[in-house]
Structures are given as C-alpha cells and as structure tokens.
C-alpha positions in Angstrom: 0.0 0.0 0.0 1.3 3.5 -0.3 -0.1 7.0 1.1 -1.6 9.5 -0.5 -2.5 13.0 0.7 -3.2 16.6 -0.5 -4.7 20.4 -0.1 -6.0 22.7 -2.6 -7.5 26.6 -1.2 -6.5 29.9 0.2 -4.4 29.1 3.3 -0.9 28.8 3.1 0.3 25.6 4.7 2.6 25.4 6.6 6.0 23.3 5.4 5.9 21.5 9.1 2.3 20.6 8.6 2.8 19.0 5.4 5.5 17.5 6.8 3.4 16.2 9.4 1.2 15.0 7.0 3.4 13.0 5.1 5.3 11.3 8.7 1.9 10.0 9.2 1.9 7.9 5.9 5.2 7.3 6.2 4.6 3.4 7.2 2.4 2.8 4.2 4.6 3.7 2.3 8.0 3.4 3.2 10.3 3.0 0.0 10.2 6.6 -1.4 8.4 10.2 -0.6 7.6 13.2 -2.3 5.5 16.2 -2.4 4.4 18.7 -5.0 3.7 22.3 -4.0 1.7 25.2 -6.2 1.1 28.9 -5.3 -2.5 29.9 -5.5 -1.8 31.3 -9.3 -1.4 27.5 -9.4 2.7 27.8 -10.5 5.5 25.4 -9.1 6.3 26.6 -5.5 7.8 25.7 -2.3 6.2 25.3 0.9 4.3 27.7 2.8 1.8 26.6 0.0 -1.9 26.6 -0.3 -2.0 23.7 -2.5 0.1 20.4 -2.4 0.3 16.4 -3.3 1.9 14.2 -1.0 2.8 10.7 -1.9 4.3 7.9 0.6 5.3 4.9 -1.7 5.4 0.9 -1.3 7.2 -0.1 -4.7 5.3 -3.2 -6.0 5.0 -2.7 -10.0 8.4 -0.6 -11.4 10.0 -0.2 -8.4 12.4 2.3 -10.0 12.8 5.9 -9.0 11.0 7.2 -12.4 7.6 5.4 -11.1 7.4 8.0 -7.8 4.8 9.6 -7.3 3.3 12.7 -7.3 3.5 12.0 -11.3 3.2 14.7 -14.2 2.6 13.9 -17.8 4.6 15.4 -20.1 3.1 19.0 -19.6 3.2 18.9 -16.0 -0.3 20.2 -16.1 -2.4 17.4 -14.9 -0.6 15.5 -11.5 -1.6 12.0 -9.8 -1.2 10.8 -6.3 -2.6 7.2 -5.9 -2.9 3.8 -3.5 -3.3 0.9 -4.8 -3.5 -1.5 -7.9 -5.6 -2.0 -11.1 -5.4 -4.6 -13.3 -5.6 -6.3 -17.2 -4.8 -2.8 -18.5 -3.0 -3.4 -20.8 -5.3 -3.1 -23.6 -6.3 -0.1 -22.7 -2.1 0.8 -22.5 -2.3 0.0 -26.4 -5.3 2.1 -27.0 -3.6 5.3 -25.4 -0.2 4.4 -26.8 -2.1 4.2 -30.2 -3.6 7.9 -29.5 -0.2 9.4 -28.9 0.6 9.1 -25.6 4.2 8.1 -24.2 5.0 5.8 -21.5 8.2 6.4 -19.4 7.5 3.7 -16.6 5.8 0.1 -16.6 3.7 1.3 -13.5 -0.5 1.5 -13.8 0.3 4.7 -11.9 1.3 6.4 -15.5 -1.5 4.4 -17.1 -4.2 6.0 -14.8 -2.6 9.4 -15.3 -2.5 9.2 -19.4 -6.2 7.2 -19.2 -7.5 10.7 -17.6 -5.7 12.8 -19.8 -7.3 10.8 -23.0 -11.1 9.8 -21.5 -11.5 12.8 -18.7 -13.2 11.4 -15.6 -15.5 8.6 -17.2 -11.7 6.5 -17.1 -13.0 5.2 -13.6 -15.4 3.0 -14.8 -12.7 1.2 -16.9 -10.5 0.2 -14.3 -10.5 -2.9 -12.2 -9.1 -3.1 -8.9 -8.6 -1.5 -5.5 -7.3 2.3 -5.3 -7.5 5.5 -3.9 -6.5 8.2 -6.8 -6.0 11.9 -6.6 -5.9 14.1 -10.2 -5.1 17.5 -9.9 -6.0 19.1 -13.0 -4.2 22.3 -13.4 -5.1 23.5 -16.8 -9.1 23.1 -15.7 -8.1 24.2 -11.9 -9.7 20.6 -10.8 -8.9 18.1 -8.0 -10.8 14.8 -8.2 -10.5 12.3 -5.9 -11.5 8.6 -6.9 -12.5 5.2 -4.5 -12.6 1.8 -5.9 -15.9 -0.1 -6.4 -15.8 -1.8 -2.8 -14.0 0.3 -1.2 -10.9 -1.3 -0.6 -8.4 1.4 -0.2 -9.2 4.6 1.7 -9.5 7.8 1.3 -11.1 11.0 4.1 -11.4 14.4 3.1 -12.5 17.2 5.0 -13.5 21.0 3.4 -13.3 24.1 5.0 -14.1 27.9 4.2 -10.6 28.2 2.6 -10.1 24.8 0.9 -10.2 21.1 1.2 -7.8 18.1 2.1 -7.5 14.6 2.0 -5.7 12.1 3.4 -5.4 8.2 2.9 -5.8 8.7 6.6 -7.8 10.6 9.3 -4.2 10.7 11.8 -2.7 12.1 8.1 -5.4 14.7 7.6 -5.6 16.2 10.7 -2.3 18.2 10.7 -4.3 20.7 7.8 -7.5 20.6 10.3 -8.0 23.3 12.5 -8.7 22.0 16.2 -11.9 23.8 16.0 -13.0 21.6 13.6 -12.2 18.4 14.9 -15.3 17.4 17.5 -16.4 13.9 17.5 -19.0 12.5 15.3 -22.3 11.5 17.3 -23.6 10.1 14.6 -20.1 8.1 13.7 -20.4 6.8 16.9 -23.5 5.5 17.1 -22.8 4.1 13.6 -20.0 2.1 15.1 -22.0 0.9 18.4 -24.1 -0.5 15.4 -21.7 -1.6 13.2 -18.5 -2.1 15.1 -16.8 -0.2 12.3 -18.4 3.6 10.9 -19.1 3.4 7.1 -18.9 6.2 4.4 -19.4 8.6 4.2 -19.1 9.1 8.4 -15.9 9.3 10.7 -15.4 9.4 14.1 -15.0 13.5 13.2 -17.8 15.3 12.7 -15.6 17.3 10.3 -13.9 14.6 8.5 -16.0 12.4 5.8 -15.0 9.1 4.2 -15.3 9.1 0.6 -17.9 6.4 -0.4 -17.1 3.3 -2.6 -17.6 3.4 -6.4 -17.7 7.4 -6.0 -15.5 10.4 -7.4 -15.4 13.8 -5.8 -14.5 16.7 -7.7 -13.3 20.2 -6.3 -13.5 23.5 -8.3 -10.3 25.1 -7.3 -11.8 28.9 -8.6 -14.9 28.4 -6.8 -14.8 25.4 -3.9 -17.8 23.8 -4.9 -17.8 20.0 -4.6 -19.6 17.8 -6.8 -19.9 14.2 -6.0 -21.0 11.1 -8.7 -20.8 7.6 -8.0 -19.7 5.4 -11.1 -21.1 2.2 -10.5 -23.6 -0.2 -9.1 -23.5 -4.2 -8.6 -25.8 -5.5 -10.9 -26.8 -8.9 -11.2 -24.3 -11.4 -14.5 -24.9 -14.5 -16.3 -21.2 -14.9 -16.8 -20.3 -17.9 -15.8 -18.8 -17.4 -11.7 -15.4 -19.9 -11.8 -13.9 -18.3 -14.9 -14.6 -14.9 -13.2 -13.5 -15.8 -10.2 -9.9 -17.6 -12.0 -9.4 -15.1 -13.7 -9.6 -12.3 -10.7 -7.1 -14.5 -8.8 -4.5 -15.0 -12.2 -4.9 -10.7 -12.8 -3.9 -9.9 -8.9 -1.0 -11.9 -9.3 0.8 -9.5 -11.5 3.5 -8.1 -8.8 7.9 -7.1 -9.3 7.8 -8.2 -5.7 7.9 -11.6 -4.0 3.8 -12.9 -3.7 2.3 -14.5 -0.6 -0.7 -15.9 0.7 -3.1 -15.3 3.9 -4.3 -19.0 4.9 -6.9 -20.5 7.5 -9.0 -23.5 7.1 -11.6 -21.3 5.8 -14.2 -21.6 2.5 -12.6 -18.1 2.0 -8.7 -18.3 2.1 -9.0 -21.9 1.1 -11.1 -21.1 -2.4 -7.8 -19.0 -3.5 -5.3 -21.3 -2.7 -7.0 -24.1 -4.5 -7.7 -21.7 -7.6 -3.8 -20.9 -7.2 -2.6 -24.4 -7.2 -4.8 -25.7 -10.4 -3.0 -22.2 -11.7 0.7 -23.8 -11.2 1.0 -21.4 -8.2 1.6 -24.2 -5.8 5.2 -22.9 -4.9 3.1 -19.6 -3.6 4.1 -19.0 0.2 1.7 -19.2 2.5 0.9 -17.5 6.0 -1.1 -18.7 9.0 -2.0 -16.9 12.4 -1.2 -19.9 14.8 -3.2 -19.6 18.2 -1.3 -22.9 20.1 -3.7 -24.7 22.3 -6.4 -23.0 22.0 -9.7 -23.9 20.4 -9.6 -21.9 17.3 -6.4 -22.5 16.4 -6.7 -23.2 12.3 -3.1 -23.7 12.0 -3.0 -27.5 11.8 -5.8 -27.3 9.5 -4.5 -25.1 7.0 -1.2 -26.9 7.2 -3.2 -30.0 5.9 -4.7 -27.7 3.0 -1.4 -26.0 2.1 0.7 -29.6 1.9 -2.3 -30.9 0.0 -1.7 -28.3 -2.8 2.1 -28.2 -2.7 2.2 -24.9 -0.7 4.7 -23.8 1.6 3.2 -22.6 5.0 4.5 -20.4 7.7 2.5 -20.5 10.9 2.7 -17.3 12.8 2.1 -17.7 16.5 -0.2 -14.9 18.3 1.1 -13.7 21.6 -1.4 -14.1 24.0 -0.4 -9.8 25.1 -1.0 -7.1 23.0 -0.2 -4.6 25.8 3.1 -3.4 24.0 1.8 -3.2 20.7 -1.8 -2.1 21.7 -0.9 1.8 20.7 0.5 0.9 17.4 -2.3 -1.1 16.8 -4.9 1.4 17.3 -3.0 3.7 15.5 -2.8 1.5 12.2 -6.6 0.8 12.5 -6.8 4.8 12.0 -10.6 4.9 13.0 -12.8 2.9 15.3 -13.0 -0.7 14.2 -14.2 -3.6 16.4 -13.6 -7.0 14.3 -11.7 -9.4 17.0 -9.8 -10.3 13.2 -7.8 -7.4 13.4 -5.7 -8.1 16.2 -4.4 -11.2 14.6 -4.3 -9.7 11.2 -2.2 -7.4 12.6 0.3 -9.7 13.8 0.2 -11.9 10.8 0.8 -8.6 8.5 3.8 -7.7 10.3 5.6 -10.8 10.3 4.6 -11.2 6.7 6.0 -8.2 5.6 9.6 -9.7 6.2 9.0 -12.2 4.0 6.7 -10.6 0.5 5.8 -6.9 -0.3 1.8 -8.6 -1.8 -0.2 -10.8 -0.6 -3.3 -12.4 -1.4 -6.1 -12.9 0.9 -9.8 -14.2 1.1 -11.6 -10.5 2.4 -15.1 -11.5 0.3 -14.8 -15.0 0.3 -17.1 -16.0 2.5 -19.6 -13.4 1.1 -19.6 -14.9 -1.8 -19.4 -18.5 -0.9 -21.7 -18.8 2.2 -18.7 -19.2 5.1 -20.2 -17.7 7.8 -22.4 -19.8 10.3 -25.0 -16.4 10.2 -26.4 -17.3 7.0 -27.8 -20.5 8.2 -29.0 -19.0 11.4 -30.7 -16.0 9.4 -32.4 -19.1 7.0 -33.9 -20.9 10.2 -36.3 -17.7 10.5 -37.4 -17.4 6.9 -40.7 -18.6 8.2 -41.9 -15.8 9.3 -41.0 -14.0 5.8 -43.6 -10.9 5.8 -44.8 -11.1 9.0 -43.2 -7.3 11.3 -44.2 -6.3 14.2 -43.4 -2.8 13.7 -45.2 -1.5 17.0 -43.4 -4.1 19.3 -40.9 -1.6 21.2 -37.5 -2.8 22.7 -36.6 -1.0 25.4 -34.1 1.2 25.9 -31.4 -0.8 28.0 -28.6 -3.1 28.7 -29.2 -6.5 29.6 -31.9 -9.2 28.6 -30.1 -9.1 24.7 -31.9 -12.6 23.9 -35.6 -10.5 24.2 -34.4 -7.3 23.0 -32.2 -8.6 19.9 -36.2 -10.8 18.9 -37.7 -7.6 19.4 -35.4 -5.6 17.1 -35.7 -8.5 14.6 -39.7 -8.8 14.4 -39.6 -4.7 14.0 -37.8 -5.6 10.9 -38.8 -7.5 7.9 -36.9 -10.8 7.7 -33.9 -9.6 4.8 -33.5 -6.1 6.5 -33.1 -8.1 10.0 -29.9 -9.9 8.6 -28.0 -7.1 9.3 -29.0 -7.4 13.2 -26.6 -11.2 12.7 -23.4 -9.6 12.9 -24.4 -5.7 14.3 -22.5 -4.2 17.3 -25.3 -2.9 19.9 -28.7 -3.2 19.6 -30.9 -0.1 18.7 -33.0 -0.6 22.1 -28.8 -0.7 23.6 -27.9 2.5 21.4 -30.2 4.2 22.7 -29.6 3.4 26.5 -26.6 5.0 26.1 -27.3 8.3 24.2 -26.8 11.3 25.7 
C-alpha cells in the first residue's frame, strides 16, 4: 500500500504541517516520498503553500525511481497521487499508446494518469481493482479524488471555508484541520456501536468524511464547490462465476515483488489457494496466524490444505499480550473498528511483511461462498417472511439481549433483520446509552 495526501484553497500551509502529514503515511509507504507544492496562481512553488500532493510509496510494479509519485505527464499540467493497484490494463495501454501518448515507466500509476488525460473522468469506470486516486488538474483548476468499487483502499477528506484536504488517513489529515474543527461524530459513533466499524461517508470527526465506494469527488479550485457522482452499481451477471472468479485470482497476481498468501481452514482463504494451485501457483508461500492450544487454532488445518496443494506454509504464532503493541495497533486501525480479526491480522501482516511486499487474501470470500455460520441462522427464520411487528418496542437498556435482539428482529422484515446477525449494539442498547 502506499499514502496519499493533498490540499488545494486559500491558506498557506505550513511546510511542518505537510510534513506532518506525510510522517503519518510514512509506514504505508516506506520505499520513497515526495511532495508537489503550487502557489495559488497555481505555478511550481515551495512550501508555505496553499495547494500540495503528497505521496508515501510501497514499490510493487516498477520499483524504479522514475515510477514515484506525485506523477506529471509530459506538460506537468495534470498530477496523480494514488494507493493501490488496477489490473488487465494493458489493452487499454495499447489504446492510449495508439492515440499518442508516451510511457516512461511500466507502473499503472502512469496508465491512470494518461487514461485521464485521454477519457477525462469517465476513465474510472474502466478500471479494475482496489485504489485510492487523486488528479489535480491544473489546466481546468480541478482536484478529483476517486474510491474503488468496494471500497478497498481509503481515502477521508475534510472542506473548509478556505479549501479542502485529504488524506489516505484521518491521523494524516488532521495536521491541515484546525482544532476547531475536529469534535467527534455523534452520529459516527452511534454508527460504530451499530456496526463495530463507521461506514462512508461518516468518521469518528464530525468534520472529516470518508469518501464512499464506487464514488468520485470533484473540487473546483476557482470556486470550492464540490460535486460528487458515483460510477457504478452491482448489478446482477450471467457470466459464468469460476472463470470470473480464476481469472480475478491470475490478474492480482501481477507483482515485481515476491507474492504471498493469507491462509486459515476457511471456504474463504482456502477457495484461493486451490484456484492458485490448479493455476501452477503451488510454490506460492503461505501464511497462517497460529493460536497454540487454543480452540480456534486453524493452524493445523490449513497446514493440511497448504501440503495438499504443494504450498509452503508459515504459521505465525499470536502472543497471548498485546499490551506493548496495543498503541500501534490502534493507530494502524486509524478509525474505530471492532472486528476481534484485526488483532491477529495485525500480527500476521507484520511478520509477513519480512517475508513478501503482496499478498493475497480471502476478504469476500465468505460473502460470496456462504462461510459464515449467520447465514444458516438467518435461513432458520425465513418462516416468518412478511410477518413485522413494527409496533413491538424494545426498550431502551442493557441487559436481557436474547428478548431485546427478537424484538429488534420482528420490527424488521426478515432480509432487513440480517444485518442485526453480525451488528454491534442493539438499537434498544444504542439508545440506553445516548446522551
């Protein structure tokens, strides 16, 4: 992953902010990291600046120094900062390179850059993967800002009277935000009580906003308005799911830098690895989080998977403390987030990381494939399909969840009350503890 982060108004920032900015990316991306600084008349300056790109980069496609970021084309009128990867672009290279335009580097970072300068905006919908991009167009005095379809990579902004930032980031964007502006988020909370995590467009700030997925924001730099589109929409596909899915696996693949592989004894993880191996991937190297002599230890398990299709497999053991790490761990997490996974992730990603610069893993897997026990919970009460009981009141407290959580599922029809199988705190629970 890299970092990405920016400014564009009136206020001249600070060098030391900027350069606080950029410290806070820093472990995202720590192979190279650069800045780009413009005077309001929009001409190359140094900082004090009121507008700026910053870029923290993690060197996965063309490592070499001509693939940093912040990137020009050859005008050095339209710039690009940008986390993340897309994939099979290479048709569309042909197209542009067809059309006129020159590539210096092998990175998709210069292929997003000249796919802008030849389609404008409407590139987005062509690419596939997971980013976070930022354009700064100077000759139409435009910033854009650009999330992935699901939302993979992020990406928080915040606009004041004299301009707007962004940040991959909240801990990154809150060197440009004046303390004034940074109260908490009542309803971010309450959407993480809910949730155990806050989704776009809230934060825990009430003056910091999380782009949405499959959305572009646009800034005018002459007059600050904001315009906001999204791109795209699931949509149900009779194209056939195992070649789709093969061929998403072969495309992420693609790396200059040594590959890995998350593993448990999961529908999720597992799915990949056996999609990898029928690929002639089966010298891929694996990773497991290892919880020794505990119940959910999948570590033996996915073991047996990983020798079964010719993997090698690392088991990473968990310490049972996190007390040392526990402030670096909150601080990586960035915003509230309540998954138990992450603690273990954590660990996992860190000891992986002296091993491979990418790694695969099954985020979605058991979406798709039907891994978690929830779904055959939620099935059991199909019965009562239309029946809702929309007067039947749960009362505001804590305690008694068995009768409180049935209450807040009967006030629901039967596919909205799925999302009460894996939710945080209970409505009736919420609102207990509102001010």
């Amino acid at each position: 992953m890299c970092g990405i982060a920016g400014y564009f108004g009136q206020r001249e920032v600070a060098a030391a902010t900027a350069g606080r900015m950029i410290a806070a990316l820093r472990q995202r991306g720590p192979d190279a990291e650069h800045a780009r600084f413009w005077s309001a008349a929009l001409t190359p300056a140094d900082a004090p600046a009121p507008n700026a790109l910053l870029h923290t980069r993690l060197s996965i496609i063309d490592p070499r120094p001509e693939a940093d970021q912040p990137m020009a084309n050859d005008a050095g009128d339209v710039w690009i900062a940008y986390n993340g990867e897309v994939y099979d672009w290479a048709a569309d290279a042909e197209t542009l390179t067809t059309a006129g335009h020159r590539f210096r580097t092998r990175s998709d970072t210069e292929f997003i850059l000249h796919a802008y300068e030849h389609w404008g905006i409407g590139f987005v919908s062509r690419l596939r993967g997971m980013f976070a991009i930022a354009i700064c167009d100077l000759r139409r005095r435009r910033v854009y800002l650009v999330r992935d379809r699901l939302g993979l990579k992020p990406v928080v902004y915040a606009q004041q009277p004299d301009g707007i930032a962004f940040a991959s980031t909240v801990r990154a964007l809150l060197p440009w935000l004046p303390p004034a502006a940074r109260s908490l988020s009542a309803e971010g909370i309450d959407a993480y009580l809910a949730h155990r995590t806050i989704p776009a467009p809230r934060t825990v700030f009430a003056g910091v906003s999380r782009l949405p997925p499959a959305h572009w924001l646009g800034y005018d730099m002459t007059t600050g308005r904001v315009e906001m589109n999204e791109y795209w929409r699931p949509a149900p596909t009779t194209e056939p799911w195992l070649p789709t899915f093969d061929a998403a696996i072969r495309m992420r693949t693609v790396a200059d830098r040594p590959l890995g592989l998350f593993l448990s004894s999961g529908i999720d993880s597992s799915a990949i690895a056996c999609r990898l191996a029928a690929m002639g991937f089966n010298r891929l190297q694996s990773f497991t989080a290892a919880f020794p002599g505990s119940s959910f230890d999948e570590s033996r398990l996915a073991l047996a998977a990983a020798n079964r299709l010719g993997l090698p497999n690392l088991a990473v053991t968990i310490p049972l403390s996190i007390a040392e790490d526990f402030d670096r761990l909150v601080a990586d997490l960035d915003d509230p987030f309540a998954d138990p996974s992450s603690v273990p992730t954590w660990y996992l990603a860190r000891e992986t990381t002296r091993h491979v610069k990418v790694v695969l893993g099954g985020d979605g897997g058991d979406e798709l494939f039907g891994g978690y026990k929830r779904y055959a919970k939620h099935l059991r009460t199909r019965w009562r399909r239309g029946l809702v009981l929309r007067s039947l009141a749960a009362p505001a407290a804590i305690g008694g969840r068995g009768w409180q959580r049935l209450a807040e599922e009967l006030r629901l029809d039967w596919r909205a009350a799925y999302a009460l199988r894996f939710s945080g705190l209970t409505p009736g629970e919420r609102a207990f503890l509102a001010p």
